[in-house]
KEKOL-656466 format. One record per residue (C-alpha): residue number from 1; x, y, z. Coordinates in Angstrom, 3 decimals. Layout:
BEGIN
{NUM, {X, Y, Z}};
...
***
This chain:
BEGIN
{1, {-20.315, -30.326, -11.657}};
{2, {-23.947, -29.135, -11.965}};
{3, {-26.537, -30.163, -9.322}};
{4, {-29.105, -31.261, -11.046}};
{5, {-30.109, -33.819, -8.142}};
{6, {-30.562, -30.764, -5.765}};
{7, {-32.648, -28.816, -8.336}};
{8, {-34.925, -31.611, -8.711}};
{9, {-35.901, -31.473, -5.208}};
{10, {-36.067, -27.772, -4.935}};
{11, {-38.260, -28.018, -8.227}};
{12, {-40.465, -30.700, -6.545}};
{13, {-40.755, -28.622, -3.683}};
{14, {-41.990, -25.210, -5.956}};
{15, {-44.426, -27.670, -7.364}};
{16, {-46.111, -28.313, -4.337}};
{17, {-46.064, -24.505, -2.941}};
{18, {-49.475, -23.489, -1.841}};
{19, {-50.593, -20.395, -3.711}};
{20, {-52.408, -18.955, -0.785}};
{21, {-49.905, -15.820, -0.791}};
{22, {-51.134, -14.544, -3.738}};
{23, {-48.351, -12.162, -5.662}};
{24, {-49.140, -10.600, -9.181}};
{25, {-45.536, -9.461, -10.847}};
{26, {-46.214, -7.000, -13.264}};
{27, {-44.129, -6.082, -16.173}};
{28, {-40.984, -3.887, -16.341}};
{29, {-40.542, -5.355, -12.419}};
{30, {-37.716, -7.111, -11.587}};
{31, {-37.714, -10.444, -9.200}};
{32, {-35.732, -13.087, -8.226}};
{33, {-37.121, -15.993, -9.330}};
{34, {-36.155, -19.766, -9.177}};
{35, {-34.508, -20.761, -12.625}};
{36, {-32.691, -23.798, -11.268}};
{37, {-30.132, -25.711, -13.014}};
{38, {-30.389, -25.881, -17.128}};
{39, {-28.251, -27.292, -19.340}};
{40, {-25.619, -25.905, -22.166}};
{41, {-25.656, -22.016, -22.364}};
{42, {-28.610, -21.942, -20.711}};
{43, {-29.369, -18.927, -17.688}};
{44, {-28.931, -20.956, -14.693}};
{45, {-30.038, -19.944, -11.012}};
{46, {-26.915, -18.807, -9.121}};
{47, {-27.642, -19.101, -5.123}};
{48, {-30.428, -20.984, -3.890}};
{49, {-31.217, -21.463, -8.042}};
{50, {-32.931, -17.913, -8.312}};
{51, {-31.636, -15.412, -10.543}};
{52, {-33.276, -11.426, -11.121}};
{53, {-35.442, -11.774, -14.192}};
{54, {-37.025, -8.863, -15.903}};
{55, {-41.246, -9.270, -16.400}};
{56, {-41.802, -8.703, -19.585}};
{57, {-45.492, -9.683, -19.775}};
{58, {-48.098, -11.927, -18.442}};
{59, {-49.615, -14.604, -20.713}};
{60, {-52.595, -16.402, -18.923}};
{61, {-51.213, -17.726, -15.311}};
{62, {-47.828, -17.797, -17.045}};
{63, {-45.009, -14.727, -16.970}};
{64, {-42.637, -14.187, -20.045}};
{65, {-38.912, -13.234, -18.796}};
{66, {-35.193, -12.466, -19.489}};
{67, {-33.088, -13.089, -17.147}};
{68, {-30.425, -10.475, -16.341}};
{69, {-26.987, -10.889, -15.950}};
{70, {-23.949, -8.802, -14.121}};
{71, {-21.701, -9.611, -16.844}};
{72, {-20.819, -6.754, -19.273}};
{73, {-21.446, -7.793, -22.736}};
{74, {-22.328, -5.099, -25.466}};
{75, {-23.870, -7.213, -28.244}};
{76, {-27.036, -7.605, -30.377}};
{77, {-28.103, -10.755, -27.315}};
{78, {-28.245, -8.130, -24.619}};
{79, {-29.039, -4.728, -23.519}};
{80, {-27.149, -2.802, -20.716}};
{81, {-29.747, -1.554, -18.198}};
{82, {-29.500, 1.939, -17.194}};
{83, {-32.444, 2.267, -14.971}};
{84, {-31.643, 0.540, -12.512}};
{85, {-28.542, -0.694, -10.215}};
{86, {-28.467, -3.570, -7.485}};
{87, {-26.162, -3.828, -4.188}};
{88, {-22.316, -3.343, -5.120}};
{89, {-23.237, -4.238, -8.530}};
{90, {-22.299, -1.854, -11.198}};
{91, {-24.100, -2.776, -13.958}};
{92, {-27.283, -5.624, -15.049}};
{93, {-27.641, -6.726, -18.505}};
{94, {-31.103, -7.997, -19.958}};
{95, {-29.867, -11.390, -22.026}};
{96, {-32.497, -11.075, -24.624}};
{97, {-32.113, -14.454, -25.857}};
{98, {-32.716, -15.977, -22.847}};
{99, {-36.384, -15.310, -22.696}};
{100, {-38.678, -17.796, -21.486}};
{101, {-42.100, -18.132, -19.667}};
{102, {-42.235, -19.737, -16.401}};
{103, {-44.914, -20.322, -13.547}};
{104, {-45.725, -17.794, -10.914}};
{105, {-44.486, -20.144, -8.436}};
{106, {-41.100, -19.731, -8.839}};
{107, {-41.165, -16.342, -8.062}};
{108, {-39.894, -15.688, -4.644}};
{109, {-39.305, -11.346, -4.073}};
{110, {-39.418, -8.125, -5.868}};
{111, {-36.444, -6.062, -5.807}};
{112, {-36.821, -2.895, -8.008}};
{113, {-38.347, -2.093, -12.176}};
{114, {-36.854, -0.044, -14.987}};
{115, {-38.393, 2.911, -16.116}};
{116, {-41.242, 3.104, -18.764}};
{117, {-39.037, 4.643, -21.513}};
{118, {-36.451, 1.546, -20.678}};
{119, {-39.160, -0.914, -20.885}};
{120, {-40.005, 0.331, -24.317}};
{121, {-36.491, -0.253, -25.350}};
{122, {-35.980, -3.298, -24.469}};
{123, {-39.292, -4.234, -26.463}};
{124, {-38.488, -2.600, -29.305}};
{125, {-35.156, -4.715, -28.921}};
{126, {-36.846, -8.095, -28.259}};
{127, {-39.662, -7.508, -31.116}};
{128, {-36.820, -6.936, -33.403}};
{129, {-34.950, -10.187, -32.238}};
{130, {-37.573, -12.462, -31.721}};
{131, {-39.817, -11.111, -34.668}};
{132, {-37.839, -9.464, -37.484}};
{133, {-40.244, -9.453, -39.988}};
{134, {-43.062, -7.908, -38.129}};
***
């Protein structure tokens, strides 16, 4: 059973959050950030609703992101990151369908970036799924 109840409070509480600590994520960084409860196939937040998200770019006060996930899957949808490891995890896939922009307020902590040549990759990869004809 999804919480969807508990993520609207958490989300009403993000909406209030003063943005007197100032934090500018840059791309190829990698943060947890609040993605809360979504519906379908969606990327949910796991614990506390936050989730590590790649920064792909910033657009105005917004920030475009993937999500990443622990589970191996070699496909076309996501790219296997090799720059980068976390805890006892052995490997973090970039779900490249699951980009989306979201609000610098749901950001909570930085906890590591991919490499330049990566980051080009994974462009490359997302210009080609989200723009084949360019």
């Amino acid at each position: 059973m999804k919480t969807f109840w508990f993520w609207h409070l958490e989300k009403s509480i993000l909406d209030m959050k003063s943005t007197k600590k100032i934090i500018y994520p840059k791309a190829r960084q990698i943060w947890f950030v609040k993605l809360g409860i979504n519906i379908g196939f969606e990327a949910n937040g796991k614990t506390d609703f936050t989730r590590p998200v790649l920064v792909l770019a910033k657009i105005g006060s917004l920030y475009w992101v993937v999500p990443l996930t622990s589970r191996l899957k070699l496909n076309s949808f996501h790219h296997r990151l090799e720059s980068i490891s976390f805890k006892n995890i052995e490997h973090s896939l970039v779900m490249l369908s699951q980009a989306r922009v979201v609000d610098v307020k749901r950001f909570q902590e930085c906890i590591g970036g991919i490499s330049k040549s990566e980051f080009f990759i994974i462009q490359k990869k997302m210009k080609k799924f989200y723009f084949p004809s360019f």
